[in-house]
C-alpha positions as CSV (number, residue, x, y, z in Angstrom):
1,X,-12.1,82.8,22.7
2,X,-8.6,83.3,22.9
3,X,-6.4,80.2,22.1
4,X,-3.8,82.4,21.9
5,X,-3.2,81.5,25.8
6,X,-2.8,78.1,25.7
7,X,-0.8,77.8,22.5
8,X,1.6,80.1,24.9
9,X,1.1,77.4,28.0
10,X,1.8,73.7,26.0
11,X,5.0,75.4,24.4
12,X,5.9,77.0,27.7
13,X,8.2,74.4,29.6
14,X,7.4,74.4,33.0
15,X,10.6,73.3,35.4
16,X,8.6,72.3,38.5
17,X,6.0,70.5,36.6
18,X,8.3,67.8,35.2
19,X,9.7,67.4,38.6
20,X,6.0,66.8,40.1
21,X,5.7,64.5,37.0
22,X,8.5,62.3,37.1
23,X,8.5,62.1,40.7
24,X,4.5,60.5,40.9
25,X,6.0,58.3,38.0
26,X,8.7,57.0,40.1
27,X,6.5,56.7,43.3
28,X,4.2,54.7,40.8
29,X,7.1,52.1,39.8
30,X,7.9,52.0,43.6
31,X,4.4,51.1,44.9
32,X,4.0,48.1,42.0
33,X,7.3,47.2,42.2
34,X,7.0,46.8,46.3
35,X,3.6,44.9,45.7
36,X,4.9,42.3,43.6
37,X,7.9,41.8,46.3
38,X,5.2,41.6,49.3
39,X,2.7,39.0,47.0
40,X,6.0,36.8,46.2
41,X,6.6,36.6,49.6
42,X,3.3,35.9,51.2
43,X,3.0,33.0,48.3
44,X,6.4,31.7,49.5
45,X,5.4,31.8,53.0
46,X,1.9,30.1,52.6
47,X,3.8,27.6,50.7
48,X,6.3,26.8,53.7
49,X,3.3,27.2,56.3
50,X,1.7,24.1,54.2
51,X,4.8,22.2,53.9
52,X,5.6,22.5,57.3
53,X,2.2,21.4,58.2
54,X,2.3,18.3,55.9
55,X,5.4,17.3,57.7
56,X,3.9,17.4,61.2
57,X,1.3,15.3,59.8
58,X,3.5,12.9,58.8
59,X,5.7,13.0,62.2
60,X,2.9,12.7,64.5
61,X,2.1,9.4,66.0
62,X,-1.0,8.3,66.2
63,X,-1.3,8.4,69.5
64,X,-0.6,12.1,69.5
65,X,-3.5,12.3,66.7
66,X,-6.1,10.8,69.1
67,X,-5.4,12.9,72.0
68,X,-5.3,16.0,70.1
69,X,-9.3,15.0,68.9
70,X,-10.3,13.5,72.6
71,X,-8.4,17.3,73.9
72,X,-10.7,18.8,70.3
73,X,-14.1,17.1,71.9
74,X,-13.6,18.1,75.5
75,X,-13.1,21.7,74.4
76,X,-16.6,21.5,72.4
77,X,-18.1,19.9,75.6
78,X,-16.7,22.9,77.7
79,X,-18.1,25.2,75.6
80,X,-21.2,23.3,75.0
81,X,-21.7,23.4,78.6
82,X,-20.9,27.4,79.3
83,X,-23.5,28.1,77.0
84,X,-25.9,26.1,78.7
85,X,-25.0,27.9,82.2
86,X,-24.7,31.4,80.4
87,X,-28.7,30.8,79.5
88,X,-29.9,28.8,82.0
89,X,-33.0,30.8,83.8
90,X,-32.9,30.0,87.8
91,X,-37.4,30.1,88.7
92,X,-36.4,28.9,92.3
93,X,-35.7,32.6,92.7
94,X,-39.4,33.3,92.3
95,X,-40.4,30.9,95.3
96,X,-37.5,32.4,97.4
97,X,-39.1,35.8,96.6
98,X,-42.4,35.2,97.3
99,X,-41.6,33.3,100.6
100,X,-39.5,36.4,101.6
101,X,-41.3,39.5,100.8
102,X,-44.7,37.0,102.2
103,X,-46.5,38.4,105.5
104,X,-47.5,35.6,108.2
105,X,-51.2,36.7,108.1
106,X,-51.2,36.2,104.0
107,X,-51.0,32.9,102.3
108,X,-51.8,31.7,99.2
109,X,-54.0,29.4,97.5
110,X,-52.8,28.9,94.3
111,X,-49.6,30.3,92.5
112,X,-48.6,30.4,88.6
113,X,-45.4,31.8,87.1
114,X,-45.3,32.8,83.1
115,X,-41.5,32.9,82.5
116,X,-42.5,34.3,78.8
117,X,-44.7,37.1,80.1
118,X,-42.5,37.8,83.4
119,X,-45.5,37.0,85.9
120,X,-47.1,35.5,88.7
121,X,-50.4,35.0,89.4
122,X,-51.2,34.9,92.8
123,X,-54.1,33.5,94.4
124,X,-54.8,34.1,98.0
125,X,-56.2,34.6,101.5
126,X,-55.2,37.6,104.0
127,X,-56.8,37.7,107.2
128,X,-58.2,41.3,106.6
129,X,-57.6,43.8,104.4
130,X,-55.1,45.9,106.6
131,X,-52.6,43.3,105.7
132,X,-53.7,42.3,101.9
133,X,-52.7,46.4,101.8
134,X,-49.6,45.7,103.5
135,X,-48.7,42.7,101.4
136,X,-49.2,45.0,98.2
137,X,-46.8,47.8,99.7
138,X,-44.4,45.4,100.3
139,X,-44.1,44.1,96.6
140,X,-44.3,47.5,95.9
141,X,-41.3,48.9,97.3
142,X,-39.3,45.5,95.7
143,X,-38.5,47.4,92.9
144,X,-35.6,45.6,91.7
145,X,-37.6,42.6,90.8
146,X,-41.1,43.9,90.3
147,X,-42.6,45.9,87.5
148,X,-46.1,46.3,87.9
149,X,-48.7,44.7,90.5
150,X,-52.0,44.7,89.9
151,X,-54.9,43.5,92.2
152,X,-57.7,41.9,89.7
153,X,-60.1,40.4,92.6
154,X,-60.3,41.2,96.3
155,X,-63.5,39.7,98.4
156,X,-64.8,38.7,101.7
157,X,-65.4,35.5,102.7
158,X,-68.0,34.3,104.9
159,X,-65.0,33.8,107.3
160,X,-64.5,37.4,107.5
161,X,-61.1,37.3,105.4
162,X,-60.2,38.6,102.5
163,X,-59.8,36.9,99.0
164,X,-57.6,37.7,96.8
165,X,-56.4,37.9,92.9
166,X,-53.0,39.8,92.2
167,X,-50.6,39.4,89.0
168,X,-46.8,40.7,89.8
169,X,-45.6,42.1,86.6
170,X,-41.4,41.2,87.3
171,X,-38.4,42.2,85.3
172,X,-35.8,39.5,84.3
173,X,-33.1,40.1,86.7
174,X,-35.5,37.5,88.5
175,X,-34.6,34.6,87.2
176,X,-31.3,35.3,86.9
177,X,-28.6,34.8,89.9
178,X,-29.4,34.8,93.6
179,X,-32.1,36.4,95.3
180,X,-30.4,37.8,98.7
């Protein structure tokens, strides 16, 4: 290997090397130098935040410290009470549903609504089977609110009509705002 080369290079004074040099030294110095200004300042500046807070403690009545906590607990009640109405789930929709998208010649028996499993069970009577097909096309085509319907008992009755089983698979929207 040939050291030759850099025996040549480190005695070799390079102009625009100690320029690059000395400048990143100075722009070193500059950074620390502006960091330890900026940290002095933001201590002095916490310091009069806290002072000037002590003072206001010390200025404010007591009256003004009472009404600022009864103003502190009506704003937690507020909220308190917009997070109730942000989750509050509205199941009157369901009935308004059913009694809407209901036929005259269908009516039901018994009626159970899973707000965990988004479904009603319905129970019922139609007066034949024209219109139990009917009521199922019309919760069929109510797609904004129902999922999946699915008829698990249909049978006559010795009174000629037809009894029925269905479960109404819904999505959430449901129980959420107003049912038009």
């Amino acid at each position: 290997m040939n050291f030759n080369l850099v025996e040549q290079l480190r005695s070799h004074k390079f102009g625009v090397m100690n320029i690059i040099f000395y400048f990143l030294f100075a722009l070193l110095a500059t950074v620390v130098i502006c960091y330890v200004i900026f940290s002095y300042k933001i201590t002095a500046m916490n310091q009069d935040i806290s002072s000037l807070d002590e003072k206001m403690l010390v200025y404010a009545s007591t009256e003004q410290k009472t009404a600022e906590k009864e103003v502190l607990s009506y704003k937690k009640m507020v909220d308190d009470f917009i997070d109730i109405i942000n989750n509050h789930r509205i199941s009157s929709n369901v009935f308004t549903f059913i009694e809407q998208k209901t036929l005259p010649n269908v009516w039901y028996v018994s009626f159970s609504v899973s707000e965990t499993k988004k479904e009603i069970n319905l129970l019922g009577e139609a007066q034949n089977m024209e219109a139990l097909s009917n009521q199922i096309k019309i919760f069929e085509t109510s797609k904004d609110y129902v999922n999946n319907i699915t008829v698990l008992n249909s049978q006559i009755t010795p009174q000629k009509r037809i009894r029925f089983t269905l479960s109404l698979s819904l999505k959430p929207e449901i129980f959420k705002g107003t049912i038009l």
